[in-house]
C-alpha positions in Angstrom: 0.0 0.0 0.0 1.5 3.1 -1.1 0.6 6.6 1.0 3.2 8.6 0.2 3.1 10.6 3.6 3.2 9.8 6.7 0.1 8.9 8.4 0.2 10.6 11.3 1.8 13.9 10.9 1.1 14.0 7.1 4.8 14.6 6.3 5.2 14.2 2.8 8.1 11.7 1.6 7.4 9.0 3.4 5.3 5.4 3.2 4.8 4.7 6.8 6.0 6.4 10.0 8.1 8.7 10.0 11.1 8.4 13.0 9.2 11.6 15.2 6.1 10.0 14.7 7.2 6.6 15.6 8.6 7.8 18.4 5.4 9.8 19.8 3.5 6.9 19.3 5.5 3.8 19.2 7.9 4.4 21.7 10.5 4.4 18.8 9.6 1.1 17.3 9.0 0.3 13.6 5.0 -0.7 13.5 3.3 -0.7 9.9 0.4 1.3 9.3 -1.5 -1.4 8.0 -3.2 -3.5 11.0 -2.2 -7.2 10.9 -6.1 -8.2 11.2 -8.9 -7.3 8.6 -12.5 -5.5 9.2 -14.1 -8.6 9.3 -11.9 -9.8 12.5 -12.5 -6.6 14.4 -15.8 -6.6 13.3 -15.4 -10.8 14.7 -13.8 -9.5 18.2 -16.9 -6.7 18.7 -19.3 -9.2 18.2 -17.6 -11.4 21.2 -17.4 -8.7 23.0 -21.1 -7.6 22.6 -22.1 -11.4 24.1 -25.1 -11.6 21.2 -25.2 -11.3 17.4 -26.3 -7.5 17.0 -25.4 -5.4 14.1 -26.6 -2.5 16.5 -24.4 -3.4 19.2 -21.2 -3.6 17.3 -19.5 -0.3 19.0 -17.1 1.3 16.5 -13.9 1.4 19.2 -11.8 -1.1 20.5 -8.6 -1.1 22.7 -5.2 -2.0 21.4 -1.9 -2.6 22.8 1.5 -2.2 21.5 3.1 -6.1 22.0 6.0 -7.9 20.3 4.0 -8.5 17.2 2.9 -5.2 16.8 -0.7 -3.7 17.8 -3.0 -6.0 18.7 -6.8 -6.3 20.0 -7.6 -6.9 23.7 -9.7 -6.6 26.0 -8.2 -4.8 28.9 -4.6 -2.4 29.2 -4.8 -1.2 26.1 -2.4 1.7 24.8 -4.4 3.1 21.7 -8.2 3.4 20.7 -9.4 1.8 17.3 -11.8 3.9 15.8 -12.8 2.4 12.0 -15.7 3.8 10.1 -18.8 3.5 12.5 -22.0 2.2 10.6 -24.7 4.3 10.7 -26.9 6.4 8.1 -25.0 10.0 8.0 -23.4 11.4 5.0 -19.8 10.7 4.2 -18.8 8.0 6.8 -16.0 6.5 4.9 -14.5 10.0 5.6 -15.1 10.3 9.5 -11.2 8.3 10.1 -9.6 11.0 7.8 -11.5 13.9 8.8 -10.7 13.1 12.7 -7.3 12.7 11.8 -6.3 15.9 9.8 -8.5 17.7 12.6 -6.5 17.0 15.2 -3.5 17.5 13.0 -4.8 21.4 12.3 -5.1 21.8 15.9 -1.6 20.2 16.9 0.1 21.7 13.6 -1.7 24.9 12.9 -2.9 26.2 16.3 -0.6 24.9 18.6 -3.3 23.3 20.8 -2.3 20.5 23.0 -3.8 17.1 21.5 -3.9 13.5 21.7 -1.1 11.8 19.8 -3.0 10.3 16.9 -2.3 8.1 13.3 -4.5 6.6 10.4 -3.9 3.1 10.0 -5.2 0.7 7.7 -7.1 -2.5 7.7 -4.9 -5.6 5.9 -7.4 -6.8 2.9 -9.2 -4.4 2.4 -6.9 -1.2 3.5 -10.4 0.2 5.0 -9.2 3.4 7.2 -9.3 3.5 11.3 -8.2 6.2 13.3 -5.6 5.7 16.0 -5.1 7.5 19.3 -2.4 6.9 21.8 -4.3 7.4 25.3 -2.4 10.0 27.4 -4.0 8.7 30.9 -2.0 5.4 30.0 1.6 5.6 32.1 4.4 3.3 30.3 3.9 0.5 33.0 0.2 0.4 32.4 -0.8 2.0 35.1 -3.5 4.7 34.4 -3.3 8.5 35.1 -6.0 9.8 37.3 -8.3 11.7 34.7 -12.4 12.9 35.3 -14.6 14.4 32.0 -16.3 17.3 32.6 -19.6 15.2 33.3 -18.1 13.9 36.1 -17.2 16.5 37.4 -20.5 18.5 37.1 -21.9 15.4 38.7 -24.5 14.5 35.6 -25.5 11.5 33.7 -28.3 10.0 31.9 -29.8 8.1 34.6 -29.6 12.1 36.4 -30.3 14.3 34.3 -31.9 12.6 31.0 -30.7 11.6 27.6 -30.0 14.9 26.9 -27.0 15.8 30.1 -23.6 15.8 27.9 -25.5 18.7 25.7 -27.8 20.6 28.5 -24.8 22.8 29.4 -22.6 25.7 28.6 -18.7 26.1 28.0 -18.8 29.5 30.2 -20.0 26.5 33.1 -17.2 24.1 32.3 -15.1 26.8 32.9 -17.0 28.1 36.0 -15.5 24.4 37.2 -12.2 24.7 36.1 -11.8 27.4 38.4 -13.3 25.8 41.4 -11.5 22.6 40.4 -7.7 23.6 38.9 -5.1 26.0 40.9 -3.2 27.1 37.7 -6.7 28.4 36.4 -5.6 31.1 34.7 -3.5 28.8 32.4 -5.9 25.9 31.9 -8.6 28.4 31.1 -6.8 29.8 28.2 -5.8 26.4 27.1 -9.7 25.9 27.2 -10.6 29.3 25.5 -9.0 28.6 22.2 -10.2 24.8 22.2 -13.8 26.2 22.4 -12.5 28.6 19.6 -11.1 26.6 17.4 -14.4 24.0 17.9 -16.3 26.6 16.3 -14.1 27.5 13.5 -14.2 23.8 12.7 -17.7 23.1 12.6 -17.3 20.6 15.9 -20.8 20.0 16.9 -19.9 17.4 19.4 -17.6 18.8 21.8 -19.7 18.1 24.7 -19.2 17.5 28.4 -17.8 14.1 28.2 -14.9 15.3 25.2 -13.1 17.7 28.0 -11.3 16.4 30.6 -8.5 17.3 33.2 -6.0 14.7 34.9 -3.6 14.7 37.8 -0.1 16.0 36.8 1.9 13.8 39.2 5.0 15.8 39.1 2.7 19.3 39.8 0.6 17.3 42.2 -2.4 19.4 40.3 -5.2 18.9 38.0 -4.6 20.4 34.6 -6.9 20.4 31.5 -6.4 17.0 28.9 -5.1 17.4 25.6 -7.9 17.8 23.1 -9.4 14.4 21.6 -12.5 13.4 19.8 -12.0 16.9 17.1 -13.7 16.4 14.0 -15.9 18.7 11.4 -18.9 17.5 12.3 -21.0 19.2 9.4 -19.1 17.0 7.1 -21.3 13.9 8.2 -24.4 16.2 9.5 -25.1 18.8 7.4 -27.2 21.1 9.7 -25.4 20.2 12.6 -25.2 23.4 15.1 -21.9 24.7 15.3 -21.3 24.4 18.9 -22.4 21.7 21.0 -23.0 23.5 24.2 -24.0 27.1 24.7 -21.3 29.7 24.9 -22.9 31.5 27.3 -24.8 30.3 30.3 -28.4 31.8 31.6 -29.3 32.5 27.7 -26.6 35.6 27.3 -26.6 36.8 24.0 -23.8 39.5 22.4 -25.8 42.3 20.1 -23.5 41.3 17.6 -25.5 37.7 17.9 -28.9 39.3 18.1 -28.2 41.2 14.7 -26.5 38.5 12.7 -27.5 35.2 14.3 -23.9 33.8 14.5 -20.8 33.7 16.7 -18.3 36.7 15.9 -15.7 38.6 17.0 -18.2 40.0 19.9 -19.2 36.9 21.0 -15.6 35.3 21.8 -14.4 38.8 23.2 -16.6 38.7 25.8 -16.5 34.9 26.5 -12.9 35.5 27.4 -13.5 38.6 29.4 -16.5 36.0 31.5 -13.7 33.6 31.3 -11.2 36.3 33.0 -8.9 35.9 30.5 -7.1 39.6 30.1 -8.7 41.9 27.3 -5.0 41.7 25.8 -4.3 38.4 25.5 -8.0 37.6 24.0 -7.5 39.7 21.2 -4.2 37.7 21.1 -5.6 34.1 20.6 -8.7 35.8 18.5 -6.1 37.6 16.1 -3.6 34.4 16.2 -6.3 32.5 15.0 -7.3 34.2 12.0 -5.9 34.4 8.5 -4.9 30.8 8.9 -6.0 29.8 5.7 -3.0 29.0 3.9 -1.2 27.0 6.3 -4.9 25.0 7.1 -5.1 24.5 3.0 -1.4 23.1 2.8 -2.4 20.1 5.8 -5.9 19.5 4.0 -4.3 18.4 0.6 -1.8 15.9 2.1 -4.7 14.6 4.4 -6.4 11.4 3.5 -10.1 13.4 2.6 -10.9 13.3 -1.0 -10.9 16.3 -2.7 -14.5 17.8 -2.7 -14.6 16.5 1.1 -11.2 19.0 1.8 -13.0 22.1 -0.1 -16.0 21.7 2.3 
């Protein structure tokens, strides 16, 4: 199979990981980005897993670990997450892999946002994509990093609060709890500002409660916000898909800016920051830093793995 970059930081000249990437990921070691099992054996290992033969209850991510022969399925102490192209009846799910992928990439690449450690790799047979991410709340000796989502931490869940509890919330709340929650506030929150910035400017209509998180920094002996996971377009597989997944604002605020053109703007993410406490200064900052980015977000769409009409939209 012949990719012609490399499938995790899209570097061109290369036809499988290149030596940063395998060592981000890998731990330095030579792994092919072609999976040593097919579709049809993950697909195999889900049903197992699911204890009945359901179609609906196949779950479209499984647990991997890095072991002599490579990455392999298990069941438990897994390194990675598999996540392959989910079944399901929205528009342009062959794509969802790739479009997670070079996401995550325009954040890491682009913005400078702290993310996940993440790869395409590739079905044997079939070369079907699946996205890879390294789990950050995995130590080296398997033991796992103390790490709570933002649902936890506001205490809701379905059985709670209704179907509805990762969405029935605002991003000026989240950060409400960041500063009861985190001593380095003032750091994390702007961490959290331009996530919730760049969300928009993606289209990522799913960055609810459960996609932030913040773990224990054992060396700081303090909680500190995750690196970002779960970015995709969303629009790209739900066409009216609202642009944010949580309100900005909480109690129903509203910017005249919003009242008069009926979308987020310059306004709106001004005074976000300013609720966020974030200096006046240093929000124009990330606003400004943010925009004109074109180019550089162009350059990373054409050596990602979305087809062309898929990178113009």
């Amino acid at each position: 199979m012949n990719i012609f970059r490399c499938p995790s930081c899209l570097k061109k000249g290369f036809n499988e990981f290149c030596p940063d990437c395998r060592k981000s990921l890998f731990n330095g070691r030579k792994i092919s980005p072609v999976l040593s099992f097919s579709r049809p054996d993950y697909n195999r290992r889900k049903l197992e897993k699911a204890g009945r033969i359901s179609i609906s209850g196949v779950q479209s991510k499984h647990s991997l670990a890095l072991t002599g022969a490579g990455l392999e399925l298990v069941e438990k102490g897994g390194e990675y997450i598999l996540k392959p192209i989910p079944p399901g009846e929205f528009e342009n799910l062959d794509a969802m892999p790739a479009n997670e992928h070079v996401t995550m990439q325009m954040a890491r690449q682009v913005f400078g946002l702290n993310t996940a450690q993440c790869a395409l790799v590739f079905f044997s047979r079939d070369s079907a994509p699946a996205y890879l991410t390294k789990r950050f709340d995995v130590f080296p000796d398997g033991t796992r990093r103390l790490q709570e989502d933002f649902a936890q931490i506001a205490q809701v869940s379905e059985e709670s609060h209704g179907k509805n509890y990762k969405y029935d919330f605002s991003y000026e709340k989240i950060a409400a709890l960041l500063k009861k929650h985190i001593s380095s506030y003032a750091v994390e929150v702007e961490k959290f500002f331009r996530l919730v910035l760049f969300n928009y400017l993606t289209h990522n209509g799913d960055a609810h409660l459960k996609n932030f998180s913040v773990y224990r920094d054992q060396g700081m002996n303090t909680y500190l916000l995750a690196p970002a996971y779960d970015l995709l377009n969303t629009r790209l597989h739900l066409p009216f898909e609202t642009p944010l997944a949580l309100d900005l604002f909480e109690s129903g605020y509203e910017t005249e800016s919003y009242k008069a053109n009926g979308y987020f703007a310059y306004d709106d993410f001004f005074e976000f920051g300013a609720r966020l406490g974030i200096p006046p200064k240093r929000v124009e900052r990330f606003i400004a830093g943010t925009a004109g980015r074109g180019k550089e977000i162009n350059e990373l769409l054409a050596r990602s793995f979305l087809d062309d009409s898929l990178q113009t939209k």
